[in-house]
Structure formats: C-alpha cells, structure tokens
C-alpha positions, 0 to 999 in steps of 0.5 A: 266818048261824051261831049259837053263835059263841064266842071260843075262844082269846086270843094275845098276842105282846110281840115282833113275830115271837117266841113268843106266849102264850095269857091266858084275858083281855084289854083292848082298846086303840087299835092293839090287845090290851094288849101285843100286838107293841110290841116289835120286833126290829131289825137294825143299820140299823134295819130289822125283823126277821122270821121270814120272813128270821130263821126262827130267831126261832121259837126265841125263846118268850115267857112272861108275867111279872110286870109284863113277860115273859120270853124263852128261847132253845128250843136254848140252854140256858145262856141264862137267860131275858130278861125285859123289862118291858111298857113301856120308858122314853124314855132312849134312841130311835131310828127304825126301819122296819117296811115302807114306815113310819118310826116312832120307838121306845124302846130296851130296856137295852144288856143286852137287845141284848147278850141278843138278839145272842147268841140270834141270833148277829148283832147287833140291837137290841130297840125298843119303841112308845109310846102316843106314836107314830101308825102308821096302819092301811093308809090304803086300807082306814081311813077311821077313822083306826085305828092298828096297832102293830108288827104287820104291818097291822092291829091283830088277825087273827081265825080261825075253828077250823073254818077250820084244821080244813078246811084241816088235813083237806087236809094230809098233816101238821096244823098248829097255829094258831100257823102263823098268829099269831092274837089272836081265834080262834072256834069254832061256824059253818062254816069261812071265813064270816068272809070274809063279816063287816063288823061284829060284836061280842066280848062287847059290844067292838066290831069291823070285818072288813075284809079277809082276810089274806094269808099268807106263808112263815112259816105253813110254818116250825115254831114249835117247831124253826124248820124251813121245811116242804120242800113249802111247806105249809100255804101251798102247799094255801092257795094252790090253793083261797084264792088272791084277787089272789095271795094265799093268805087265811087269817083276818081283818084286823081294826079295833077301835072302842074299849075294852073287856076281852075274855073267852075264852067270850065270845059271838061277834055277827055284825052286818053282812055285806059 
C-alpha cells in the first residue's frame, strides 16, 4: 500500500487516434472525460480509422477552442486549421463499425470530410456519438452495465509515472507518454501496483480497475513524425517482462461509477485491491 498518490496529468483526445491535449480539469461522464474520443474518423465503408493502419493519423494535432477545438496537419502548412465543434447536430447519420460494434453516429460538415480527405490523401469521413447511443464496455468484464465511447474498450486508461519511468530506463531512446494515449496519469507509489487495484478514488469521483490494458503497434509509432520504430519498441521490451495471455500490459482499463470533475493535484485513494 502506497501513500502520496496524485493525479499528475489529464488527457483529452476529441478524435479517436488524433492528437490529444492536456486540461489542468475535467468532468466525468457516463462512457467518460467530456469530449473524450466522440469523434471518430471512418473510412469509405464506414469503417474506423486508426494509427494503427493510418500511422499518419499522428500527424493530425488537436488544440482546444472555444466551444470546440481544432486540427492541424504537423507537415502541411498550407492547411488551415479545422475546427469542429464539441457536439455535432443530427442532420446527417450514418452506421459505423468500431471492432466487432455497430453504432449510429452523426455526420461533421461536407467541409470537415473535404478538410479530413485532403490531410489524408483518401477519402473518410468525421462522425460523431450522441449521448443517444449505447455501446456497452466489453460484457465479460461490466456487469454494471458501463458505457465507452469510441474509445477502443473501456471509458479511461490510467498510468502510473513510475510505470513509464521503469519501463523507460529499459529502453535504449525514452519514450513519452503520449506512446500510450492516457486520460489519468498519477504520480507517487511504486511502478505497476495498479495492476493490484480494484476500486479507488480521484478526489471524491469514484473508480473501478478492471484489467490491464493490452498494447499494441501504435505505442511505437512517434507522435510527433508518425514514424514506426524499426525495432518495434516500447512494444517489443514490454512484451519481454509484461507479457499476461500475449499481451504486453501497460496501464489500466478503467470503469467510472458517476459524475463528478476531476483536478490535476487531486488525491489519488486506493480502496480495494484484487
């Protein structure tokens, strides 16, 4: 059992498998952070796009605005800046598939697909999920019944700084944490007990640890150029001390109970342990 535990950072990413951005504070919603991943790039069969096929993605940043944000393209220049708002309106809808799920989704302007297929040289298309729609956390692991949003599972991932300080001191070149796309980073304690953590709490919000979170191929692409490490790390050291089922761990997947606003400098309370 650790004390001093704090959340350190606060990440928002508005489009799935774009830039994100740090905010010293925000509020907690049904299938997570306000704002986090409700938009959603798709390809022309309405499929979603990810840097996992598109490591170009990472050359999209994403800068809070007001009301909404905006996007830039890092290597172009003479593309101006998007900006999409929060929340789209339900003039135009469609189905998309995330994974193995179906959900209906709003359509951005013909101006943002027009913005979006330039960036990319192919044509897509920007969508975005209502407070309408359900798309249910991974039912092996929710009896409660949470929701996610177009994030890959689960509503937040969690990391610890000693984590990616242990895991950088194995590396011949660090990596930042943006490699793993976190909305709760926390300092104090030792790296990796959080694999031990059931409950705990943010302030007073509360929260579920319920499993790790597998890694995968865009952990080695660099945000700031969206070129693919040649050796394969971080992934590749990951998978020769955190391998659990074929999977390299790194961080939490995390549920949420309710409501509340989040602060960085708040007090980290673990609860209950698995």
């Amino acid at each position: 059992m650790s004390d001093a535990l704090t959340l350190t950072g606060l990440y928002l990413y508005p489009v799935k498998s774009l830039g994100g951005y740090a905010v010293p504070e925000a509020d907690v919603t049904a299938r997570g952070l306000r704002y986090d991943r409700r938009w959603l790039l798709v390809d022309e069969r309405n499929r979603f796009m990810t840097q996992r096929q598109q490591p170009e993605l990472a050359l999209l940043t994403v800068a809070p605005a007001y009301n909404g944000f905006l996007i830039s393209h890092r290597q172009r220049p003479d593309l101006l800046p998007l900006f999409v708002p929060f929340e789209a309106t339900p003039e135009r809808t469609l189905f998309v598939t995330i994974w193995d799920d179906m959900a209906w989704a709003w359509r951005a302007t013909p101006e943002a697909d027009e913005w979006m297929a330039e960036a990319l040289g192919r044509p897509c298309r920007l969508v975005y999920m209502s407070d309408m729609v359900r798309r249910d956390v991974e039912p092996d692991f929710n009896p409660e019944g949470q929701l996610v949003s177009f994030a890959d599972a689960y509503p937040f991932v969690l990391i610890g700084e000693a984590a990616l300080a242990d895991l950088n001191a194995r590396l011949a070149q660090p990596v930042p944490m943006n490699r793993f796309r976190p909305n709760l980073v926390f300092g104090g304690g030792v790296a990796y007990e959080d694999d031990n953590w059931a409950d705990f709490h943010i302030g007073t919000v509360p929260f579920r640890a319920v499993r790790g979170c597998g890694r995968c191929v865009l952990t080695t692409i660099d945000q700031q150029t969206a070129i693919k490490n040649p050796v394969g790390d971080p992934l590749r050291t990951l998978f020769t001390y955190r391998q659990v089922d074929n999977n390299a761990m790194f961080g939490q997947n995390v549920t949420g109970y309710g409501s509340g606003r989040l602060r960085v400098g708040d007090a980290l309370t673990v609860l209950s342990y698995k």
